[in-house]
Backbone as a printed PyTorch tensor [residue, N CA C, xyz], in Angstrom:
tensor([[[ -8.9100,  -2.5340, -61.6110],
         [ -8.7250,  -3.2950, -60.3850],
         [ -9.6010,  -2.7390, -59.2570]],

        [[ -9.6070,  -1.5150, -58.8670],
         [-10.4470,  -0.6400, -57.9060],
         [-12.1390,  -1.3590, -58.2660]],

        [[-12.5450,  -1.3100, -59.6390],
         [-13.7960,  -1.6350, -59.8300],
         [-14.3960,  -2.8280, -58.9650]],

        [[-13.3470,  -3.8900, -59.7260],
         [-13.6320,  -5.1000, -58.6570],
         [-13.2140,  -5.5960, -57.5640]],

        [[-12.5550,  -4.7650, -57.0060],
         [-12.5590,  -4.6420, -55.1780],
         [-13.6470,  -3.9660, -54.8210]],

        [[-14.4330,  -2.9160, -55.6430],
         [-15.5540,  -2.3140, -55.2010],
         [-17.0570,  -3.4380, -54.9730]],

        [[-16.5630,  -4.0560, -55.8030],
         [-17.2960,  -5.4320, -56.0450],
         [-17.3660,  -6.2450, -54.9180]],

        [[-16.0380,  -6.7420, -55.1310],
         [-15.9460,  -7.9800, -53.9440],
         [-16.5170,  -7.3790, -52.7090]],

        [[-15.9390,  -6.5730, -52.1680],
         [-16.5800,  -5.5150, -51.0750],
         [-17.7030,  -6.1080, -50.8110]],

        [[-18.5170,  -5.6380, -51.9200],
         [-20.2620,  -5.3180, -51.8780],
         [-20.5340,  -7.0550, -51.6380]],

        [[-19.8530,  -8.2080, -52.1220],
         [-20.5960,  -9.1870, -52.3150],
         [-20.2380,  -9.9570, -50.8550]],

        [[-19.1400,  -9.4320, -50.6160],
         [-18.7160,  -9.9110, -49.0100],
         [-19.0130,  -9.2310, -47.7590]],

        [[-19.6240,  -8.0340, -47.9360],
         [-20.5970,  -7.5140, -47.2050],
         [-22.2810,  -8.0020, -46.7710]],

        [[-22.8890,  -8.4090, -48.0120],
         [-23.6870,  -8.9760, -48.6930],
         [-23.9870, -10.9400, -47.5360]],

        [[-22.9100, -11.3370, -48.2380],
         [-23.1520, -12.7990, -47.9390],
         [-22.6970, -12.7930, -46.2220]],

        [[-21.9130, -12.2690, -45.6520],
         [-21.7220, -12.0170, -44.2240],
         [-22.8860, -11.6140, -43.3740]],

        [[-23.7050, -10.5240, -43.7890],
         [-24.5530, -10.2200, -43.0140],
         [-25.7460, -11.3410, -43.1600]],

        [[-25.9950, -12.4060, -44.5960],
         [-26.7930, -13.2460, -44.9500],
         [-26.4680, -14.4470, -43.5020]],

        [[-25.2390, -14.5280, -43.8100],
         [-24.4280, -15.7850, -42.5120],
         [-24.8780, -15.0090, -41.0380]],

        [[-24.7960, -14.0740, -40.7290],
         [-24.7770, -13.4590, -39.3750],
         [-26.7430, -13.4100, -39.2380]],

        [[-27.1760, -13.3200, -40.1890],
         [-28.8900, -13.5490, -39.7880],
         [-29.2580, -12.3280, -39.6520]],

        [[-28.9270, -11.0430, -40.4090],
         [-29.3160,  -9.8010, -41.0050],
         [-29.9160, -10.4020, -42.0390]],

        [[-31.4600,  -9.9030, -41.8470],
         [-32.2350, -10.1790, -43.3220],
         [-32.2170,  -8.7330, -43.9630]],

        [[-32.6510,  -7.4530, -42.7730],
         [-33.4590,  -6.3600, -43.3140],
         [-32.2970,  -5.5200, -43.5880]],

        [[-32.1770,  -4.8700, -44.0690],
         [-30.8110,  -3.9050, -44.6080],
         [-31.8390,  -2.4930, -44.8940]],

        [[-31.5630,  -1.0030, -44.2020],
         [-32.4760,  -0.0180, -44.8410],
         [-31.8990,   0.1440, -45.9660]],

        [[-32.6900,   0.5720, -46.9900],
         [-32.4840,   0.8740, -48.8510],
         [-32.6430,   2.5180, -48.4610]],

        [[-31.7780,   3.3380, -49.0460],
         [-31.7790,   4.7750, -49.3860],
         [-32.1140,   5.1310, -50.9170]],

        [[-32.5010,   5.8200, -51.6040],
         [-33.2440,   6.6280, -52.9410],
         [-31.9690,   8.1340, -52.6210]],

        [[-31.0670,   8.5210, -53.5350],
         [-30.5220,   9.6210, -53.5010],
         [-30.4410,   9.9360, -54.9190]],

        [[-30.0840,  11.2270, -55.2570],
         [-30.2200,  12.0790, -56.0470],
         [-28.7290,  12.9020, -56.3650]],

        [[-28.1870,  12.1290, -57.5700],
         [-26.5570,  12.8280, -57.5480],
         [-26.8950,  13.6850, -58.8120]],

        [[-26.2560,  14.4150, -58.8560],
         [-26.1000,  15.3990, -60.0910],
         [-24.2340,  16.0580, -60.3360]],

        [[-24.3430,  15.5170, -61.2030],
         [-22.5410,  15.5300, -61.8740],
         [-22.3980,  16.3500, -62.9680]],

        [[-21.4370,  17.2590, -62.3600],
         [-20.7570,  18.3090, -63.4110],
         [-19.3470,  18.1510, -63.7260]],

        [[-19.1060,  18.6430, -65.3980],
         [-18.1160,  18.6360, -65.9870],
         [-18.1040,  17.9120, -67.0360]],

        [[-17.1610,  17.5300, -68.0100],
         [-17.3970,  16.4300, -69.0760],
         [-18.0460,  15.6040, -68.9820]],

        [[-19.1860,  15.6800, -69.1110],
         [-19.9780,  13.9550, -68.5550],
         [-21.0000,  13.8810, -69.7700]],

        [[-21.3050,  14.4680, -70.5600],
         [-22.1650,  14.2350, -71.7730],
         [-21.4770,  14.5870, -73.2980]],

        [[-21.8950,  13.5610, -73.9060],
         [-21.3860,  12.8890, -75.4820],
         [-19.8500,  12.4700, -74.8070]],

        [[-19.6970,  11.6040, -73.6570],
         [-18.4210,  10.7690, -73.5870],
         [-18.6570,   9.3410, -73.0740]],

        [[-19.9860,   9.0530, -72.9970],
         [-20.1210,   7.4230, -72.5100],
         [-20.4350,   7.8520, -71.0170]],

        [[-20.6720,   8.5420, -70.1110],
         [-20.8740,   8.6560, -68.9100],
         [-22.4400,   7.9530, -68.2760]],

        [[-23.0230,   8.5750, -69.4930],
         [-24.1310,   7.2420, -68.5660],
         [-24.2870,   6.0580, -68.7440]],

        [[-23.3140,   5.5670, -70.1130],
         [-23.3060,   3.7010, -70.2810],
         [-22.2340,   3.4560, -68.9900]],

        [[-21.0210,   4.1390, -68.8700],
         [-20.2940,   3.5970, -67.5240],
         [-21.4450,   3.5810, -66.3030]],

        [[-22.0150,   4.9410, -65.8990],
         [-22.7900,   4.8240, -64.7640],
         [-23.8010,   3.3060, -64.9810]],

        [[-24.5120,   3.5090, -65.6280],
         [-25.1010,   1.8860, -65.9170],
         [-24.7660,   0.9080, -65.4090]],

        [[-23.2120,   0.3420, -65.7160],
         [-22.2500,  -0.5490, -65.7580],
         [-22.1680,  -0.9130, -64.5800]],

        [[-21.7040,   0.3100, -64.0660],
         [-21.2500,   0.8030, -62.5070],
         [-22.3890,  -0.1340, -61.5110]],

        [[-24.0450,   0.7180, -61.7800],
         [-24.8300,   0.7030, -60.9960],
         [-25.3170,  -1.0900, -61.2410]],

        [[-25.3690,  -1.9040, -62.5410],
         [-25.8170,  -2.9780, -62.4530],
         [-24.8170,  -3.8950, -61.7330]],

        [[-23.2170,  -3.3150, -61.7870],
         [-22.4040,  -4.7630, -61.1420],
         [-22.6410,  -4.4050, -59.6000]],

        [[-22.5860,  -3.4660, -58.9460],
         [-23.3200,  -3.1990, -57.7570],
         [-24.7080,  -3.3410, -57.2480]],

        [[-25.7720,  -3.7210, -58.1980],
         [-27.1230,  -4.2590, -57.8090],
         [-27.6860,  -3.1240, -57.2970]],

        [[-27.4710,  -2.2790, -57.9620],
         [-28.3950,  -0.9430, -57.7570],
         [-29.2490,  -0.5440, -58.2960]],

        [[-30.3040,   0.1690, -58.1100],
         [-31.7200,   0.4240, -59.0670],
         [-31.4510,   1.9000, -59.4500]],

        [[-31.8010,   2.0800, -60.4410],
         [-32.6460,   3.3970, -60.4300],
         [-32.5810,   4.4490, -62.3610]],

        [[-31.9670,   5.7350, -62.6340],
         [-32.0190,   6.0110, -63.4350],
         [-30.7830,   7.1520, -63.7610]],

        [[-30.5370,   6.7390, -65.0430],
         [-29.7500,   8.2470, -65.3020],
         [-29.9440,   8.6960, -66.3980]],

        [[-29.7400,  10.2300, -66.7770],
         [-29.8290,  11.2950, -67.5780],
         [-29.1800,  12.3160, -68.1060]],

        [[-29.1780,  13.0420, -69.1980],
         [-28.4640,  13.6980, -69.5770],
         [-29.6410,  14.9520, -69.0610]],

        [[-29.2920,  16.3130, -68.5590],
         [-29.7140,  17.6090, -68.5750],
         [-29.6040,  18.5000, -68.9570]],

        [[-30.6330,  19.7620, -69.6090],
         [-30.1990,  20.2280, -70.6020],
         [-29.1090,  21.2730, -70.0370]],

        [[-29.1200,  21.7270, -69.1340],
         [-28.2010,  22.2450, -68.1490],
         [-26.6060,  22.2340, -68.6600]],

        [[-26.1540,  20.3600, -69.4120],
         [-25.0330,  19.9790, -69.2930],
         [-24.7940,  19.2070, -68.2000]],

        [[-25.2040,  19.3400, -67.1900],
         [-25.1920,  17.9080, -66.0460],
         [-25.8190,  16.6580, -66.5710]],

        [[-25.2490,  15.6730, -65.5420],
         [-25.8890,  14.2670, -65.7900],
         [-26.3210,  14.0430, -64.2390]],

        [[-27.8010,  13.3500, -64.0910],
         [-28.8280,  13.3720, -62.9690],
         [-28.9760,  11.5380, -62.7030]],

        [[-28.3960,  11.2890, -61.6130],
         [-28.5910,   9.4760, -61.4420],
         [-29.3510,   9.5830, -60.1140]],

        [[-30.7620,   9.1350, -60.2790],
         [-31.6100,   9.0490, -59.3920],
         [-30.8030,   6.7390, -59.0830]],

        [[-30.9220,   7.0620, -57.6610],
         [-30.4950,   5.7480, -57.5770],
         [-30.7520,   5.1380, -55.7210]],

        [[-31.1810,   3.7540, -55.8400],
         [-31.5400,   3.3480, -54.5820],
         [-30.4140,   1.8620, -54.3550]],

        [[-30.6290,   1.9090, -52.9910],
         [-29.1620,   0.8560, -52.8410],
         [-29.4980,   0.9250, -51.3530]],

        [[-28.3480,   0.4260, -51.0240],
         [-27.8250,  -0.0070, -49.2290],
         [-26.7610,   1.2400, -49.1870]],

        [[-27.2760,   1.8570, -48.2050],
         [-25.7500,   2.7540, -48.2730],
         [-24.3370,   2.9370, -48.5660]],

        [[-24.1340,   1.6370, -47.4310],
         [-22.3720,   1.6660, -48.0340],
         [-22.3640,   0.9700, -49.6380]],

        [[-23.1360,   1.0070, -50.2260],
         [-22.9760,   0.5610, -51.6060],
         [-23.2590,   1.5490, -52.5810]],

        [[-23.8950,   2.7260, -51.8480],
         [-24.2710,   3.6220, -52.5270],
         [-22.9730,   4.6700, -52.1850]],

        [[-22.1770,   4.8030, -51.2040],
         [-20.8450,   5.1090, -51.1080],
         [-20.1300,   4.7800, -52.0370]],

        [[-19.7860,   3.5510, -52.0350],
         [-18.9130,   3.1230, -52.9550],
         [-18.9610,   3.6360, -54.0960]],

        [[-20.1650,   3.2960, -54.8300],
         [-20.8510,   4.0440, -56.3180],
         [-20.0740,   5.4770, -56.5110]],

        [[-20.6280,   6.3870, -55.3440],
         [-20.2360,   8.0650, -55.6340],
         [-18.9210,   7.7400, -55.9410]],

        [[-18.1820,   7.2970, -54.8790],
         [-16.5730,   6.6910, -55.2100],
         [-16.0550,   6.5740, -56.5310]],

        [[-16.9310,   5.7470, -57.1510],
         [-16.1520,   5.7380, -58.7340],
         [-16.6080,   5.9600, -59.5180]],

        [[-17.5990,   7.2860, -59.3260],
         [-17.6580,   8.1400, -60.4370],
         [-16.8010,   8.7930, -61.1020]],

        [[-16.0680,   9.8390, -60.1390],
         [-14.9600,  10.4460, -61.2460],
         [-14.0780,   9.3530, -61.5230]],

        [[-13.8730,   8.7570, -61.4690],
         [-12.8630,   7.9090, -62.3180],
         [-12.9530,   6.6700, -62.9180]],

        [[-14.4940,   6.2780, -63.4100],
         [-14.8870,   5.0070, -64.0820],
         [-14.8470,   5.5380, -65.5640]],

        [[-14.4930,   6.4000, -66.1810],
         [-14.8170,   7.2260, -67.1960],
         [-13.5400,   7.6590, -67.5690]],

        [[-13.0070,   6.9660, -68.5530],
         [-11.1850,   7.9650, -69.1350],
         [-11.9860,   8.9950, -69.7440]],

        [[-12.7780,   9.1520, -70.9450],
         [-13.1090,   9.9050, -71.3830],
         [-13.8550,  11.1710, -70.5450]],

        [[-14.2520,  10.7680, -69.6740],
         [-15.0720,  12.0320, -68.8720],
         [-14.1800,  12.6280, -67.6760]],

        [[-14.5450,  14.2370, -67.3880],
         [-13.7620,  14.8560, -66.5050],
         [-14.9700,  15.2670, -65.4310]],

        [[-15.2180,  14.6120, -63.9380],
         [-15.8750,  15.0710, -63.0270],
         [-15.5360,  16.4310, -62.4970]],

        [[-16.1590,  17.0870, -62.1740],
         [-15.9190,  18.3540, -61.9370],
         [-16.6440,  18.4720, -60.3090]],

        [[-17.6040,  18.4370, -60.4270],
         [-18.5100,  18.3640, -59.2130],
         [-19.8240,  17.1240, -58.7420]],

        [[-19.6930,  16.5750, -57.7860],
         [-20.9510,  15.4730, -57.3140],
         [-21.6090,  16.2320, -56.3770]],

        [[-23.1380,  16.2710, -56.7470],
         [-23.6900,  16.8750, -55.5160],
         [-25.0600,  15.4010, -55.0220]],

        [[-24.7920,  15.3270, -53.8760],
         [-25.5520,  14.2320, -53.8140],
         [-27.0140,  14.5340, -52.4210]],

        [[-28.0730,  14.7460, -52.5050],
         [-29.1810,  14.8320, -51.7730],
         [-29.6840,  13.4870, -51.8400]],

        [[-30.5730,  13.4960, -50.8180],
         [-31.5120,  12.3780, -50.4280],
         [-32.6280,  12.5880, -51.2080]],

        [[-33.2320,  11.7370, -51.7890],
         [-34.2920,  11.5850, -52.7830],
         [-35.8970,  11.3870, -52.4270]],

        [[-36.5850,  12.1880, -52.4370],
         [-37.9770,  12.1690, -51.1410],
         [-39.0890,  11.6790, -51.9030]],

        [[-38.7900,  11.7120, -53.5800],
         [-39.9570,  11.6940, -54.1920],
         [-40.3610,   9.8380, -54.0380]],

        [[-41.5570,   9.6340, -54.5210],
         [-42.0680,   8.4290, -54.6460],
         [-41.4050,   7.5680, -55.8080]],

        [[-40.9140,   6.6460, -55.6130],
         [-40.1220,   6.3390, -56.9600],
         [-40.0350,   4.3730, -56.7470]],

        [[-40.5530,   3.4910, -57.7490],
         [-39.8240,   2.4550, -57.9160],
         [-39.6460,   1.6830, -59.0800]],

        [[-38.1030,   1.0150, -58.3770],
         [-37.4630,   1.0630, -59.8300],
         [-37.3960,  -0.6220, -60.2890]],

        [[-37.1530,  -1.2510, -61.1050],
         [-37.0560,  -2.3070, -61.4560],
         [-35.8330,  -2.9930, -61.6440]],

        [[-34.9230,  -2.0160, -62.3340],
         [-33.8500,  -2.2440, -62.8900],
         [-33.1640,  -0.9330, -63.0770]],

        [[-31.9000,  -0.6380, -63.5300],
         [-31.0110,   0.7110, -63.6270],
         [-31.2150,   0.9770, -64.9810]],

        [[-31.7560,   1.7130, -65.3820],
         [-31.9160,   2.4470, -67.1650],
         [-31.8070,   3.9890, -67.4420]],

        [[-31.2520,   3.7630, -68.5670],
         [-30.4040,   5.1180, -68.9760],
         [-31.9330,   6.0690, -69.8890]],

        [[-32.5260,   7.2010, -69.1780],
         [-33.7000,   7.6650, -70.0110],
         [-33.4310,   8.9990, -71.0240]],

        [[-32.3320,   9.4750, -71.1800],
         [-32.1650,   9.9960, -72.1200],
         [-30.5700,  10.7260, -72.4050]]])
């Protein structure tokens, strides 16, 4: 249920500012890195999931570290939301830690894909 209130949110945020005559919205590029159970449990097909019903770009990864790395660009409060349901889009996975920086490198994305 949370998922798709995270949803509706985004799409009624979305079509309001379309009605109010906001065209330009700034796009942010950030850089999360997630610790704890998050690899061999489905964590980056959920993140995927996550990031395409939200209309978000970008990438995620497994590290050899044991972290998982989601380079990702969006509208802010949508990119809020996202961090939001990380730890808990995942029964199988246990979040432990989100660390989230701003992303400086040159990067564009097409679509959200999972690279390894």
């Amino acid at each position: 249920m949370l998922r798709q209130n995270v949803i509706n949110i985004n799409k009624k945020i979305y079509f309001l500012s379309k009605y109010m005559g906001i065209t330009e919205v700034k796009m942010r590029v950030i850089k999360i890195l997630v610790e704890g159970r998050v690899q061999g449990v489905g964590f980056r097909f959920y993140t995927k999931r996550l990031a395409e019903r939200l209309s978000l770009l970008g990438t995620v990864q497994n590290l050899a570290d044991g972290r998982v790395e989601i380079i990702i660009k969006g509208e802010p409060l949508v990119l809020e939301q996202f961090i939001e349901c990380l730890p808990r889009m995942n029964p199988h996975a246990q979040v432990d830690n989100i660390e989230v920086v701003d992303f400086f490198e040159r990067s564009s994305f097409k679509d959200f894909s999972i690279l390894r």
